[in-house]
Backbone as numpy.savetxt, mean C-alpha at the origin, in Angstrom:
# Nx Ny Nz CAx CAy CAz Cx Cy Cz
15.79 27.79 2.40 14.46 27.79 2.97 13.86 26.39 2.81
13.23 26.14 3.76 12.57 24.70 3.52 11.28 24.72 3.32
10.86 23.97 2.34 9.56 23.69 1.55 9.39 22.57 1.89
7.72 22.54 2.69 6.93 21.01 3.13 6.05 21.23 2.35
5.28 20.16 1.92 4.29 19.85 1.12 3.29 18.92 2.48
2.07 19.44 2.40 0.95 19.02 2.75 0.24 17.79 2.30
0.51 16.69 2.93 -0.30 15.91 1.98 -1.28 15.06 2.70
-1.87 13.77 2.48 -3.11 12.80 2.64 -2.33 11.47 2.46
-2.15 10.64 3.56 -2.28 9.54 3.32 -3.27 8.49 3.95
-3.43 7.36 3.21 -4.61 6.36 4.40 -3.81 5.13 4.80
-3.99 5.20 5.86 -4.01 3.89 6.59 -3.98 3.56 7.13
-4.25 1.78 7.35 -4.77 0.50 8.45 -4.95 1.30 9.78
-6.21 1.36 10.46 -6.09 2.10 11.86 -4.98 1.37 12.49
-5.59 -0.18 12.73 -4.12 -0.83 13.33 -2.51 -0.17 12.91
-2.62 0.03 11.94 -1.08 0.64 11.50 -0.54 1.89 11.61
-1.62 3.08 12.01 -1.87 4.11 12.08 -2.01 4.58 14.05
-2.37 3.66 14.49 -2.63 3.49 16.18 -0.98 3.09 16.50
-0.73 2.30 16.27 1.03 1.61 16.45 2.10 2.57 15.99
2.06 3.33 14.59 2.93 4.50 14.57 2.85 5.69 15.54
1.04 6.19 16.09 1.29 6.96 16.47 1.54 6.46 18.41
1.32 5.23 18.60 1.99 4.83 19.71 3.39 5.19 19.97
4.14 4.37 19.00 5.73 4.66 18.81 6.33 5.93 18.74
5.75 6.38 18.72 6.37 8.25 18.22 5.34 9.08 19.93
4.60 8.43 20.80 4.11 9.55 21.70 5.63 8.19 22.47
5.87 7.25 22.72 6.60 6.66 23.45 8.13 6.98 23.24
8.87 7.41 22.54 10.02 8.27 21.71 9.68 9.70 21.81
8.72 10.31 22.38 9.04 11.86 22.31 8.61 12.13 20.97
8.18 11.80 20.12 8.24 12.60 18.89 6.90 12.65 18.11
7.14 13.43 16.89 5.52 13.59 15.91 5.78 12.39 15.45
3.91 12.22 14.76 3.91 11.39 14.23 4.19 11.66 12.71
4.40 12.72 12.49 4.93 13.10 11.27 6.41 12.91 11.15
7.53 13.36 12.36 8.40 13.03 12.27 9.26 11.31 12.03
8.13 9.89 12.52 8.03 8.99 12.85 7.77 8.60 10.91
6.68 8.87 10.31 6.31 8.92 9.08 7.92 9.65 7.85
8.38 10.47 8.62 9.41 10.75 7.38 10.36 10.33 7.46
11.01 9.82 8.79 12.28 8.76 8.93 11.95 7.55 7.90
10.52 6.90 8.36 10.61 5.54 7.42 10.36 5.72 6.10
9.90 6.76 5.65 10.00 7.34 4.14 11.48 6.98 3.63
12.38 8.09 4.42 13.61 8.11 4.15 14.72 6.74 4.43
14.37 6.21 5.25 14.61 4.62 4.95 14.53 3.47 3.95
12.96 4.03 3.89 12.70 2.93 2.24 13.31 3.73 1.18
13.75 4.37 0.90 14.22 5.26 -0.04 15.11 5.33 0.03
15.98 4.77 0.87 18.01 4.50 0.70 17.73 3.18 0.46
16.64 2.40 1.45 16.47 1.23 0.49 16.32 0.53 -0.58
15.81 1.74 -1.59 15.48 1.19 -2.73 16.05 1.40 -3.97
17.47 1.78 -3.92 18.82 0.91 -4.62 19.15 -0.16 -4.33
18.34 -0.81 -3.53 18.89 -2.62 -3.32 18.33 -2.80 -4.33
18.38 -4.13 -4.99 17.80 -4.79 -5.72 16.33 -5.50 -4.91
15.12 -5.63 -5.55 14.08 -5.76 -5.00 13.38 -6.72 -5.84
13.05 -8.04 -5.24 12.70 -9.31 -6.18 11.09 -8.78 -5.66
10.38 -8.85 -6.81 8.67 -8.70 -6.95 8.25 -10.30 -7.11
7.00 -10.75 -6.46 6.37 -11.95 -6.88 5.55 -11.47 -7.60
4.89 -12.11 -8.33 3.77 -11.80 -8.97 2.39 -12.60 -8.41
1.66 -12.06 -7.98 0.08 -12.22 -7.76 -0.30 -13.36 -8.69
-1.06 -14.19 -8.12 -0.88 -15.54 -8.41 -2.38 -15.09 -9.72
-2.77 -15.90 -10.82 -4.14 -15.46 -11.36 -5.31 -16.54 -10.71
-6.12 -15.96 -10.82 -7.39 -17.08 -10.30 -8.78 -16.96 -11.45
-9.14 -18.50 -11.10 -10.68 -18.38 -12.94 -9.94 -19.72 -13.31
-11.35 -20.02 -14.35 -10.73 -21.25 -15.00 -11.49 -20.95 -16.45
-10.60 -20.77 -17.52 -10.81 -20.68 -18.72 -12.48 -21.07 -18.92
-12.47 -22.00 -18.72 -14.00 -22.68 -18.89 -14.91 -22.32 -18.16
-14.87 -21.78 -17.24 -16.15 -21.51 -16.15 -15.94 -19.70 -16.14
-15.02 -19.25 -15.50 -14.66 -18.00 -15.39 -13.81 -16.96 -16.21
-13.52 -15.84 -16.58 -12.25 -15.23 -17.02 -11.57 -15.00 -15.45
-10.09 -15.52 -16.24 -9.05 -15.20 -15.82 -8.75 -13.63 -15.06
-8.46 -13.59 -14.12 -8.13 -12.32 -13.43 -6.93 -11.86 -12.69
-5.90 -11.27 -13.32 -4.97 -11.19 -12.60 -5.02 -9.68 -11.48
-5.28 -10.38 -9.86 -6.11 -9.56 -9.14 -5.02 -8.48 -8.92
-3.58 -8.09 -9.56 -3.25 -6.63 -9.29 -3.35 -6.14 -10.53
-4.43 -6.55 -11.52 -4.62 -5.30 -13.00 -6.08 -4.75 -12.38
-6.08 -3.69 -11.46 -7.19 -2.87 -10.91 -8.81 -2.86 -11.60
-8.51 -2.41 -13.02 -9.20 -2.42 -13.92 -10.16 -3.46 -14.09
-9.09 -4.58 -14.35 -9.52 -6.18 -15.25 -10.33 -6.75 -13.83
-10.02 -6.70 -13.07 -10.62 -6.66 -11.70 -12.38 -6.58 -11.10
-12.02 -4.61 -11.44 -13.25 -4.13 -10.70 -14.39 -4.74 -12.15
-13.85 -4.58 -13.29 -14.91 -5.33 -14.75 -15.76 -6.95 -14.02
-14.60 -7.42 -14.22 -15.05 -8.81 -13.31 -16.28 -8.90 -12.30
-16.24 -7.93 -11.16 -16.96 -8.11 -10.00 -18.13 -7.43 -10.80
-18.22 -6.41 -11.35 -19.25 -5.37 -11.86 -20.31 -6.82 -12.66
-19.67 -7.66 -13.46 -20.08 -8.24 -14.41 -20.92 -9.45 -13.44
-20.17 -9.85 -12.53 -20.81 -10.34 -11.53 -21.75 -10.23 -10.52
-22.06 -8.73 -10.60 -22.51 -8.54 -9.26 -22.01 -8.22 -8.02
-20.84 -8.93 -7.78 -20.45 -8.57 -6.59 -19.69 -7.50 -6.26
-19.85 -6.32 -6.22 -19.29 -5.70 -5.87 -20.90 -3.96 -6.03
């Protein structure tokens, strides 16, 4: 028996307009279009996969340091600032 799970994802209208372009131009769902490339990145990802790391920005003396993918250390920053 096959079990689907219901789920929520978000994104980019641009990215979201172009999938579901590709999939009415192919005949197909856009769900079906969404689980091929699932299943793609996911044979893909026994390759080996080199990560960069997010560069930090601040200067000891004027600012703290922020390395902008620690979410957290982040949203503190802007809060402390204001901006956000």
């Amino acid at each position: 028996m096959l079990i689907c799970m219901r789920t929520t994802i978000i994104l980019p209208d641009g990215l979201a307009e172009e999938a579901r372009q590709r999939a009415r131009e192919s005949g197909r769902t856009f769900t079906s279009l969404v689980i091929e490339g699932l299943r793609q990145v996911l044979r893909e990802s026994d390759m080996p996969v080199t990560v960069e790391r997010l560069p930090v920005h601040g200067s000891p003396s004027d600012r703290p340091l922020v390395d902008i993918s620690d979410r957290d250390a982040l949203a503190a920053v802007l809060d402390a600032d204001g901006l956000r």
